[in-house]
C-alpha positions, 0 to 999 in steps of 0.5 A, spaced: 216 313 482 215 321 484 209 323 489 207 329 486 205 333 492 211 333 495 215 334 489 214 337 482 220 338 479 221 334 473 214 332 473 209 335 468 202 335 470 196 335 465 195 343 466 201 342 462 198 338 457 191 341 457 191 348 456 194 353 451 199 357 457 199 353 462 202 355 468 205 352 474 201 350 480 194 351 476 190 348 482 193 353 487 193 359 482 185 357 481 183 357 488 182 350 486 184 346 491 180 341 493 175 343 499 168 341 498 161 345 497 163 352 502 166 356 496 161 352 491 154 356 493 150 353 489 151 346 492 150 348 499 142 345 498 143 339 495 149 337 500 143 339 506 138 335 502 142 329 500 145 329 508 137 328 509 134 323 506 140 319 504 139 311 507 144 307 504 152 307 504 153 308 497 151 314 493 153 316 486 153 324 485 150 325 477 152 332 474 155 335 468 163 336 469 165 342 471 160 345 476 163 341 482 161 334 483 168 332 486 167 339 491 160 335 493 162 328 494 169 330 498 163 335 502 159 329 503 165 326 506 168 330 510 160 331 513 159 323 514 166 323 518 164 330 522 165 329 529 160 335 531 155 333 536 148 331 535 143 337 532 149 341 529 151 343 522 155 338 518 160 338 515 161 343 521 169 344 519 171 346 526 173 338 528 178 335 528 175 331 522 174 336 519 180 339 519 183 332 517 180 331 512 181 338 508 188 338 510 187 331 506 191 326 511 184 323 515 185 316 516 178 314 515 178 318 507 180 315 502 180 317 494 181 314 488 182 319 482 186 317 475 192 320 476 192 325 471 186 329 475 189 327 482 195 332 480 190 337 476 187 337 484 194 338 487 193 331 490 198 327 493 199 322 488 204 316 486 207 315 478 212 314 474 215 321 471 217 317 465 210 316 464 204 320 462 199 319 468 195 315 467 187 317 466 184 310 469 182 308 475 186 302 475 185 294 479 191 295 483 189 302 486 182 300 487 183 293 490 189 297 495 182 301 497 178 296 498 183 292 502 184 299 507 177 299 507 176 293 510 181 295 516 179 298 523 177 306 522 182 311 525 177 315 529 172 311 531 166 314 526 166 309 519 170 310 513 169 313 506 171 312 499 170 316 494 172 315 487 171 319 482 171 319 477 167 312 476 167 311 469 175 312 469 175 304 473 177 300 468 172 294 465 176 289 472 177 294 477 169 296 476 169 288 478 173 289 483 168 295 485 161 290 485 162 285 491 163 292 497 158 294 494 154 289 495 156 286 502 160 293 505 164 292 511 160 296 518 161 303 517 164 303 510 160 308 506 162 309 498 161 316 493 162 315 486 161 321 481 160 320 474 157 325 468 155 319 465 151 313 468 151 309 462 157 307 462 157 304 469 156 297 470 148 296 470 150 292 477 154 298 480 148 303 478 142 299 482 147 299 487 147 306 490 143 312 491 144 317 486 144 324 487 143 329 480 147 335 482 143 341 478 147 346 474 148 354 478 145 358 475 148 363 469 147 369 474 151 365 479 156 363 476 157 370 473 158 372 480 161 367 483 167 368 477 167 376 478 168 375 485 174 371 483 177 376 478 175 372 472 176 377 466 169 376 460 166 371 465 160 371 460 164 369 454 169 364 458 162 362 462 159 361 455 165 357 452 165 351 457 157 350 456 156 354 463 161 350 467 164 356 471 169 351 475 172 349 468 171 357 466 176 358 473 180 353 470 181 355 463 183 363 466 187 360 470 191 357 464 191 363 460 185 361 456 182 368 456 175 371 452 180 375 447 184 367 445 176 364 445 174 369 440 179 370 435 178 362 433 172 362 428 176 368 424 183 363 425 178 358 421 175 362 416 182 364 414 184 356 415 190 359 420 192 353 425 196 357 428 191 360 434 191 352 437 199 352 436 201 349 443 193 346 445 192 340 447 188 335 442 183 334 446 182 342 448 182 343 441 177 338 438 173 341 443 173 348 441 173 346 434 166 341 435 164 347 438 165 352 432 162 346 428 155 346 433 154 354 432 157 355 425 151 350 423 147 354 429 148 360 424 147 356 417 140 355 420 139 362 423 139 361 430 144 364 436 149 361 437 151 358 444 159 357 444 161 363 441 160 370 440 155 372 435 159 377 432 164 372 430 160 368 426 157 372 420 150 370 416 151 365 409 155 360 413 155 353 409 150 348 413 153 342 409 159 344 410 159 344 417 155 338 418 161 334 414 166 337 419 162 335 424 162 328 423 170 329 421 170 332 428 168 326 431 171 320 427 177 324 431 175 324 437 174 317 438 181 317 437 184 323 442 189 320 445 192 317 439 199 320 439 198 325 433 202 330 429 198 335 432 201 341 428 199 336 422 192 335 425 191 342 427 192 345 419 187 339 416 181 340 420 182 347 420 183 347 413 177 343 413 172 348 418 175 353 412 169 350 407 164 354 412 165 360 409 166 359 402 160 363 401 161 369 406 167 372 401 173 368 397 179 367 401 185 371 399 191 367 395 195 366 401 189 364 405 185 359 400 183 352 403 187 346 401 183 340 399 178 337 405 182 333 409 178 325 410 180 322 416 178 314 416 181 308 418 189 309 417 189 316 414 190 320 421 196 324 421 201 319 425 206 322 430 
């Protein structure tokens, strides 16, 4: 077992796994470092809202991944265990729970994240480094959580569990989860986070108060990234579905506009080799969003993810629409352990088919037959 903030070597974290160029200490590099709401403006007014008009002792935080909702639910924390005096600002982040709990040693804070998140956020974490971290909330982790919880406060002004994010607890430790939440130790108070509360225990939902997060602004984000040196900010915006927080990350893995916007060319020759070193799951992504705008276009209209310069007219809908749906079968499957390279060039080869009627392809370019992907045919490790 390895704690991962206090040694890294040998470990591999997954900004090693999820990014094009990755590079070491991501979080740090990024400015990513778990602080709450303070460098995230356009949480501000939802912290101040949900501080004054949240009743119970458990909240669940609603938003799209990527604008911030472990950033708010660690600022809610922070503030819930801030020991400035009545009628001041909170969290005040001058106290000494204040400054505990962002150095991330206060006794009376407790997180739970997979382990592959909690290293991506340069928290401390325990794993075994012949293994690859785990990406569930696991029964053990949350049970030793609620034992702590149960135990006497450190500073005297209640407990926090946070966990995020909650759909990552498997079907056992979100059981675990349902009798604290029904009957929670005095002074304990619970926030989840989930981008989905569908797939929560209906029981779990009617429990906690939620609160829905809005998504900043476009203008904001813009600003926010510039002031953070981001290069193409808008195409990168508008590559993650305007999440400037996955924006930041995605630059700084070395994901930049230029990489973005040669992909639908890549495709249309049916070269796989632009996704060679990323991850299957970032590029399922790219490729679904290619598909989505390829469709866009077939239709006439603009396309969201990608630059529109890069998609021409003449591009074949029912083409997209059957990648689409390849592209899907596949995602079910995502942490198969794939072949990627082999996996890369069938849906590439695939995706190539849009643009059968914009021009013939070239003999060293032509497509190869389509690729199916359905029950045992996926490209094996």
């Amino acid at each position: 077992m390895v704690t991962a903030a206090a040694n890294r070597r040998g470990t591999r974290s997954p900004a090693d796994e999820a990014s094009p160029a990755a590079a070491p200490d991501v979080a740090e590099a990024a400015g990513l470092q778990l602080s709450g709401v303070q460098e995230l403006p356009w949480l501000v007014a939802a912290l101040a809202a949900t501080l004054e008009h949240q009743k119970g002792h458990a909240v669940m935080v609603h938003a799209d991944p990527g604008i911030g909702a472990l950033e708010f639910a660690f600022g809610l924390a922070q503030a819930w265990l801030c020991e400035s005096g009545d009628g001041a600002q909170r969290p005040c982040s001058r106290c000494v729970s204040c400054r505990l709990t962002r150095a991330q040693t206060h006794p009376d804070l407790m997180l739970r994240l997979p382990q592959h998140l909690a290293l991506q956020h340069g928290l401390a974490v325990e794993y075994d480094d012949k293994r690859k971290p785990s990406r569930q909330i696991r029964v053990a982790e949350l049970r030793s959580a609620l034992d702590w919880s149960v135990t006497t406060s450190g500073r005297g002004h209640g407990k926090v569990l946070l966990i995020h994010p909650a759909e990552a607890m498997n079907a056992v430790a979100a059981s675990a989860l349902l009798k604290t939440l029904e009957e929670p130790p005095a002074g304990m108070r619970i926030v989840l986070t989930t981008a989905d509360p569908g797939l929560l225990l209906a029981t779990i939902s009617s429990r906690c108060q939620r609160v829905v997060l809005p998504r900043p602004e476009r203008a904001d984000s813009l600003q926010w990234l510039q002031q953070r040196d981001v290069a193409d900010a808008a195409m990168l915006l508008d590559a993650t579905g305007g999440r400037p927080l996955t924006a930041l990350r995605w630059h700084a893995e070395g994901l930049d506009a230029r990489a973005w916007a040669a992909i639908p060319s890549a495709v249309a020759r049916a070269d796989a080799t632009v996704f060679a070193s990323w991850p299957v799951p970032r590029m399922l992504d790219a490729l679904q969003k290619l598909a989505h705008d390829a469709a866009l276009r077939a239709c006439g209209a603009e396309p969201r993810f990608f630059p529109r310069a890069s998609l021409p007219d003449g591009l074949d809908l029912v083409a997209a629409a059957r990648w689409q749906q390849s592209l899907l079968r596949v995602m079910r499957h995502a942490d198969h352990p794939w072949s990627e390279g082999l996996l890369a060039e069938a849906l590439v080869i695939e995706g190539a088919q849009i643009w059968q009627g914009v021009r013939a392809p070239s003999p060293s370019t032509r497509p190869q037959p389509r690729a199916e992907f359905s029950g045992s045919r996926f490209p094996n490790a």
